[in-house]
Structures are given as structure tokens and as C-alpha cells.
N, C-alpha and C positions, 0 to 999 in steps of 0.2 A: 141654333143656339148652343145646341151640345159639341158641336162641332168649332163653334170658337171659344167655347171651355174648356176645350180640351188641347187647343193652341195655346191657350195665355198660361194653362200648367205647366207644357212644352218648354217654352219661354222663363217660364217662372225656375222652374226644373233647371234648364242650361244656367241660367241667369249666377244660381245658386251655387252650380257643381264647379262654374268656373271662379267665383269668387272663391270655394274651397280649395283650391286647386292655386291660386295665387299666393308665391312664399310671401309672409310676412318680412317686414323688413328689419334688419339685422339691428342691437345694439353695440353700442362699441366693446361691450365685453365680449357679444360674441364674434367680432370683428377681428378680436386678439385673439383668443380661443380659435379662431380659424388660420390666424397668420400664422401662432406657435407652431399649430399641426402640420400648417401646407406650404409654408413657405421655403423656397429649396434654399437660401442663403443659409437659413436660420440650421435646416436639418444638416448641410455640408458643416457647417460649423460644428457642431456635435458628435462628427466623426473626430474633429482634432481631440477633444479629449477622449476617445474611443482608443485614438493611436497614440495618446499618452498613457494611459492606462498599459495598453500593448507592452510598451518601453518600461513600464513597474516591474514586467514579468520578466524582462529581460534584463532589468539590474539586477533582481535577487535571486539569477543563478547563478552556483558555486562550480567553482572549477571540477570537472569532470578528471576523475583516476585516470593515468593510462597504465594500461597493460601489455608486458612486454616478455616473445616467449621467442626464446634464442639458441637453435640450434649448431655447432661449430666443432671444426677437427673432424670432420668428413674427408676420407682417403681413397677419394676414386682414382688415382693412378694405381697402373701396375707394377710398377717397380717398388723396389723396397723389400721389407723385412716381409713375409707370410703369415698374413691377418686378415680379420677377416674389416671388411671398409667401414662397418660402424661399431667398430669393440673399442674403440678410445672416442666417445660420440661424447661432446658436450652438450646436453641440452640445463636450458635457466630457464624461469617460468620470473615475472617480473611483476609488481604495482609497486605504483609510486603514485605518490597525492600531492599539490600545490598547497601549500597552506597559508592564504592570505592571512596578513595580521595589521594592527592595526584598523579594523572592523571598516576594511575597505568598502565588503559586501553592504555593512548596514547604510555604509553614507551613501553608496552609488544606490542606492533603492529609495535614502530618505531623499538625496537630491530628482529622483525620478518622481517621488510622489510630491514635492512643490513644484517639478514641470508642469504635473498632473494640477495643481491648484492654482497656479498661474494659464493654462489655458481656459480652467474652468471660467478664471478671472475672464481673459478675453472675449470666451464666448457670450459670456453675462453682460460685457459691454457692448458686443455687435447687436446684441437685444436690445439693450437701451437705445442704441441706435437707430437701428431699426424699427422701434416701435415709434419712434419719434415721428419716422418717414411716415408709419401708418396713422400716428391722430394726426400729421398737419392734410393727410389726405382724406382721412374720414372728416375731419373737420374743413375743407374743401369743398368736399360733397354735403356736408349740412346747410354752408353759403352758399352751394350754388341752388338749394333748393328754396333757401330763404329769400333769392334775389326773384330769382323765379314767381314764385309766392308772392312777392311784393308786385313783381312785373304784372300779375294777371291782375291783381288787385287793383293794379294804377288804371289796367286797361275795360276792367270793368265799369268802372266808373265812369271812365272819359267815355264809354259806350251807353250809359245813363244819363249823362250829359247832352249827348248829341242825337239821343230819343227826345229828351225834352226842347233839346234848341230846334230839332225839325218841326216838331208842334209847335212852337212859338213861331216859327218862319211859315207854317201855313196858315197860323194865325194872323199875321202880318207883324209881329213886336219885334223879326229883325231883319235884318236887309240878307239877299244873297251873299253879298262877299263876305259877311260874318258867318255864315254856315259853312262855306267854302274852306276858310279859315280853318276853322272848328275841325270838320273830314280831313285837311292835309297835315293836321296836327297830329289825328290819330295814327300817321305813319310812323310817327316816333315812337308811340306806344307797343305796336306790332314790333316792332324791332328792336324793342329790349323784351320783348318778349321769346325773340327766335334764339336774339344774342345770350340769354338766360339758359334757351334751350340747350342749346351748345354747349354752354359752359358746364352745365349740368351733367350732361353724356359724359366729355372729355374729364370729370371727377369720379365721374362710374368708373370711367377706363382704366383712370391710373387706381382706386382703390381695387378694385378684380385684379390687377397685374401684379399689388403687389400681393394679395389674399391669392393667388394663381390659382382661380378659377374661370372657368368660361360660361359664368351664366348669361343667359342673352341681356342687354340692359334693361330691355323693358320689362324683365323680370327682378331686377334687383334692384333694392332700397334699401335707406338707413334711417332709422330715427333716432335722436337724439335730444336733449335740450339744449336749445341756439340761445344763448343768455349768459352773461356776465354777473357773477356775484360781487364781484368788488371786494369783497373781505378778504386780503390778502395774509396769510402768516407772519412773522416777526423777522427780519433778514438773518438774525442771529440762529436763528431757531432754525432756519433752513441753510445756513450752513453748516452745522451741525447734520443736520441728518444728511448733507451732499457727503460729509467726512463720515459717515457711519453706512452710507450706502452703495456710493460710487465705488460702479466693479473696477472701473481701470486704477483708482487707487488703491484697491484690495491688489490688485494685479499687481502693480509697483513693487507694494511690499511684500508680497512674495516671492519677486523676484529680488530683492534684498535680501532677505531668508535665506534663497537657494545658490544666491552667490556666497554667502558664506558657509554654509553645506558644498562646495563646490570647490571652494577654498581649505577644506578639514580634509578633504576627498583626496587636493593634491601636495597635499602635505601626506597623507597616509600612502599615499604611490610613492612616494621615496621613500619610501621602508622596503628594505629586502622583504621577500618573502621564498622560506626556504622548500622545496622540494625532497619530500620523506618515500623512502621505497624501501619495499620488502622482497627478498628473490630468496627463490630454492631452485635445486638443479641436483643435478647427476653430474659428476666426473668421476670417471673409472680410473685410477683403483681406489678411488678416498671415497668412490660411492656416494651417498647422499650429502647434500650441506642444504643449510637454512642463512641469509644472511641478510647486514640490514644496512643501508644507507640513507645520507640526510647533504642536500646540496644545496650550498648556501652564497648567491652571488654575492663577489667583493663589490662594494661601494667604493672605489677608490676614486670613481668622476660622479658628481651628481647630477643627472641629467634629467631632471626634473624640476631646476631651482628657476628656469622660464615659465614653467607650469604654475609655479608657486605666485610668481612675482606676477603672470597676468592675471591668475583670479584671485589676488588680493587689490590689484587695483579694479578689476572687475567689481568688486563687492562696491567702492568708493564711487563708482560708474551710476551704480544701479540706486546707490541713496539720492545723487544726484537727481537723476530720473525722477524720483519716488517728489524729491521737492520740488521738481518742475512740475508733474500731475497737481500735487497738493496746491500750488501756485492757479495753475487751470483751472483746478474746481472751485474755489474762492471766482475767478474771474467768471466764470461760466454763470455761478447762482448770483454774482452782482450784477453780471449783465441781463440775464433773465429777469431779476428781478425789475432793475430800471427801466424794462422794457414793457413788462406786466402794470407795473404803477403806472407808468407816463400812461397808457392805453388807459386804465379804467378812470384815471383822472379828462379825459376826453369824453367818455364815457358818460361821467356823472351827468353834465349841463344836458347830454341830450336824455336819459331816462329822468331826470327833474323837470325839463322848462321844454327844450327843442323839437319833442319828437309829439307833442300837447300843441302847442305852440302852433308847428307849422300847418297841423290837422287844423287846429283853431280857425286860423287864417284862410286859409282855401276857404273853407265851409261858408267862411264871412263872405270872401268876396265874392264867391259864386253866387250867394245868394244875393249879393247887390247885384251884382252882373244881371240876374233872374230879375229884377224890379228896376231896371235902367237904373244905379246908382253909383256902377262904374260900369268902366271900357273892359271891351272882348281883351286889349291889350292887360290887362290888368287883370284878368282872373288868367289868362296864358300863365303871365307870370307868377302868378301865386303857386298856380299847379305844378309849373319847373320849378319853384320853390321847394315844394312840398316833394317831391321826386325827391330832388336833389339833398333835402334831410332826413329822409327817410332811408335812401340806397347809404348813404355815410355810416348811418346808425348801424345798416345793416352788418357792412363791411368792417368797421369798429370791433364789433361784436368778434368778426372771422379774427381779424387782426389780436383783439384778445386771447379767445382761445387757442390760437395760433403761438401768444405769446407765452400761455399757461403750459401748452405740452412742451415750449422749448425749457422753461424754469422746469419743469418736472422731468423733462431730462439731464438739464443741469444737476437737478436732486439725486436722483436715480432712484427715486419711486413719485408714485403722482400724491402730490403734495393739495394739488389744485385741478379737482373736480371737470 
């Protein structure tokens, strides 16, 4: 007796340690919170503004001095008058400084630092992008657990079923080939049950690949809630926030910004800028001197008036751009949107009447079926009936939220839950 007391604690004990030991399954927030961190797209992208930033430091340096120290009138031949080879030595000691003007420095730093706000733009789109990838996949994997779920459930029943119709057949209330029937029926069930299986895995696979991790799948799950609210926002009201949110339209116009920063930049390169030096030196017999120079190119060709003329039509380039995006985002949140209503409008009949309805029905005819008041053919049918509005409903549902993360990327924040 103490001896299988002390097996069933054993038992009890493992039972426990391994349910401890099993990770709970992930929400979508920490879904994101994993993608942010671990996905190498996301991280490579983050080095471009890294190497914009880089490019900040490198417009706002100023030209370096040079320094110039000039020895001459060195008399190594031996002919000549009798002196000594360095008593007439010219030695200069020289700086001279570039003096940009026209505040070329500040514009080539501010056009650096809108490069820097135009990739930041980029990267914040590749995110909305990509997170889009990640709910149509995490919401993938909630469908294929929902279909699943529905598959056992069809097949538990139809296994209730065919307890009770074998009792009724040893009772004699029905013939062999209706039991027959019945068992080759259940092969449909087993096989949306495997087909579920599958589909399920193959939703693991793709959400771990893009989360790049390699937990085993029978370790990993998702919970969420698989349900459609229907209460949609106002269309105006979400376009609005697509125009107040949307990185690639932030991106646009800052690439409008730094084309005319770009444009001031090469208007100020065709300004001379003059070259100031200072030099001392020795020459024997006048001895020390101190003197001062200032060099200043002629502008007699402008060679910079191509510079001028491409990024000023570069500026009219980049508005254009800016209204083609602003044109996209309008199209993006109408089509989302159309896409959200038409679904939850399909939606409604079945959480009102269809999904009541076909449970109703089955239940009825089975139980006529159960008191001879119809045919084996006729509860078949109710049951693929019932399948068949149930798995709809289900899919609906994916088709929804499917449609809510593409409108919430239309938006470029999640609008819809």
C-alpha cells in the first residue's frame, strides 16, 4: 500500500514538474515585442539610420588648415663665389585656412540630418510592413487552432453518435448498412482533423521564422481572442490618422524638405570661397619677415549652374512623389476599409441567426433520426450542414482579422483590435 503511494506521488510529482516546465503561450503583444528584438530584417534596417547618422558627422566637418614649411636657395655646387652652401637659405613656415561662406557647412549637416529623418521614415515603414506579415501570421495560427478545435469537436460527437447507433444496432432499431454508413462517414471527420493538424504546424512554422526562433513546435503556442467586434471607426476619421501616421508619408515630406535644403546647398557651392594664409620666414640679408595672403578664385565660368538646375527640379520631383504616397494612403485605408465592412457585414447573419440555426437543426434531426422520424440520409446531411456553417464562420472570422491588420496598416497604427 505504501508502495503505491508512493508511485502515484512519483507520478503526481512528474505530472506537475512537466506542466511547470511547459512555456505558456505567447500574446500578440509579446509576439511583437519578440519580432522587434529578434528579427534580422527589422535589426539590418536600423543600421541605415546608424550610417546616416555616420554621414551627420561627416557633413559637419570644417575644412582642415594646411601647413606649409618651405626651404630654397640651397647652393650645393662648387663653383661660384666662396660661401658657405646655406648662408643665403630661404626657409617660410606657412598656414593657410579655406574659408567656406555662404553657411555651406550648416546646409550640408541640415541636408545630412533630413537624410537621417527620411531613413528613420523608411525604417518605421519596413516596420509597418512587416508587422503586417506578423498579425496576418499570428492570426493564421489562431485559425488554424480554431479549425482544429472545431475539427475535434465535429469528431467527437460524430464518435457519440456512433456509441449510440452501435447500441441501437445491437438492439436491433437499425439495419447493418446504416452502421456501415455511419463508421465510413467517420473518415471525413478524421481527416479534417489531420488536415487541421497540418495546417496548424505549417502556421507555427511560418510565425517562428518570422519571430526567428527555433522553439520545437510542440512547445510553442499563441493565445488570443478569434472574434470579430464589428464596430468599425468612422472612414474619415481613419483617414486622418493614415495622414497623421503613415511613416512613408512622413518619409515623402522629408524628402521634399531635403531636396530643398539640397537645392540652397547648391546655390551656396557657387560662391567662391576664398583661401587666407599667414607665412614667416628668414631670408638673409632682410632677415626675418612676417606676411599675409588671401586667394580668391575667379568665377568667370559657372560650373555649378547643372547642380543648380537638377535639384531645383529634384525638389518638384520629390512634391510629386509626396502626392503620389498621399494618393496611396487614401487608396490603401479605402480599400481596407471596404474590405473590413464587406467581411463583418457577412459576419453579422452568421453570429445573429446561422451559427444558432444550424446547431438547431442537426440536434433536431438527429434526434428524429434517434426515434425513426427521418432518414440516416437526412441527418448525413444536416451534419455536412452543420460542418459546413460552422468551418465558414470560422474562416470569416480569420478573413476579418486578416482584414483589420491589413486597414491597420493602411493606418499605420492598430486602429482595430
Amino acid at each position: 500500500m505504501n508502495k503505491l503511494f508512493h508511485v502515484c506521488a512519483a507520478l503526481c510529482l512528474m505530472t506537475g514538474a512537466a506542466a511547470a516546465q511547459a512555456p505558456a503561450p505567447i500574446t500578440w503583444e509579446q509576439a511583437r515585442q519578440r519580432f522587434e528584438s529578434n528579427n534580422p530584417a527589422l535589426a539590418a534596417g536600423r543600421l541605415n539610420i546608424d550610417e546616416s547618422r555616420a554621414q551627420e558627422i561627416t557633413a559637419a566637418l570644417r575644412p582642415n588648415p594646411t601647413a606649409t614649411l618651405t626651404g630654397d636657395q640651397f647652393n650645393p655646387f662648387s663653383g661660384g663665389p666662396a660661401h658657405s652652401c646655406c648662408g643665403s637659405l630661404l626657409t617660410v613656415a606657412q598656414l593657410s585656412y579655406l574659408h567656406e561662406r555662404e553657411n555651406k557647412r550648416g546646409l550640408r549637416l541640415q541636408s545630412a540630418r533630413k537624410g537621417t529623418a527620411i531613413a528613420a521614415g523608411a525604417q518605421a515603414d519596413l516596420e509597418r510592413n512587416l508587422i503586417f506579415g506578423l498579425r496576418s501570421a499570428f492570426v493564421s495560427t489562431l485559425q488554424a487552432k480554431a479549425v482544429l478545435h472545431l475539427a475535434q469537436d465535429d469528431l467527437a460527437y460524430y464518435d457519440h453518435v456512433l456509441e449510440i447507433s452501435r447500441t441501437r444496432f445491437q438492439d436491433g432499431d437499425i439495419a447493418q448498412i446504416d452502421l456501415d454508413r455511419l463508421e465510413l462517414q467517420r473518415v471525413q471527420f478524421e481527416s479534417d482533423v489531420q488536415s487541421a493538424q497540418i495546417a496548424l504546424r505549417t502556421a507555427k512554422i511560418a510565425l517562428l521564422t518570422l519571430l526567428n526562433e527555433r522553439t520545437p513546435l510542440d512547445q510553442f503556442d499563441v493565445a488570443g481572442s478569434y472574434d470579430a467586434a464589428l464596430d468599425l471607426p468612422a472612414l474619415d476619421q481613419l483617414r486622418q490618422a493614415a495622414l497623421d501616421n503613415r511613416p512613408d508619408l512622413a518619409a515623402a515630406a522629408a524628402a521634399v524638405d531635403k531636396a530643398r535644403t539640397d537645392h540652397k546647398l547648391a546655390v551656396a557651392n557657387g560662391s567662391t570661397d576664398p583661401t587666407i594664409g599667414v607665412d614667416a620666414g628668414r631670408n638673409p640679408p632682410i632677415d626675418q619677415y612676417v606676411g599675409f595672403n588671401i586667394s580668391i578664385p575667379l568665377r568667370i565660368f559657372d560650373r555649378n549652374q547643372g547642380e543648380k538646375l537638377r535639384t531645383e527640379l529634384d525638389v518638384t520631383r520629390n512634391q510629386r512623389l509626396r502626392d503620389a504616397v498621399a494618393a496611396q494612403v487614401f487608396g490603401d485605408v479605402d480599400s481596407g476599409y471596404t474590405t473590413l465592412s464587406g467581411t463583418a457585414l457577412l459576419l453579422r447573419p452568421y453570429k445573429d441567426k446561422y451559427l444558432q440555426q444550424s446547431a438547431r437543426v442537426r440536434d433536431t434531426v438527429y434526434f428524429s433520426y434517434q426515434n425513426g422520424g427521418a432518414s440516416l440520409l437526412d441527418f448525413l446531411s444536416a451534419e455536412s450542414e452543420y460542418r459546413a456553417v460552422q468551418l465558414a464562420y470560422v474562416n470569416l472570422v480569420g478573413s476579418y482579422l486578416e482584414a483589420a491588420a491589413q486597414l491597420n496598416m493602411a493606418v499605420g497604427r492598430e486602429v482595430i483590435q
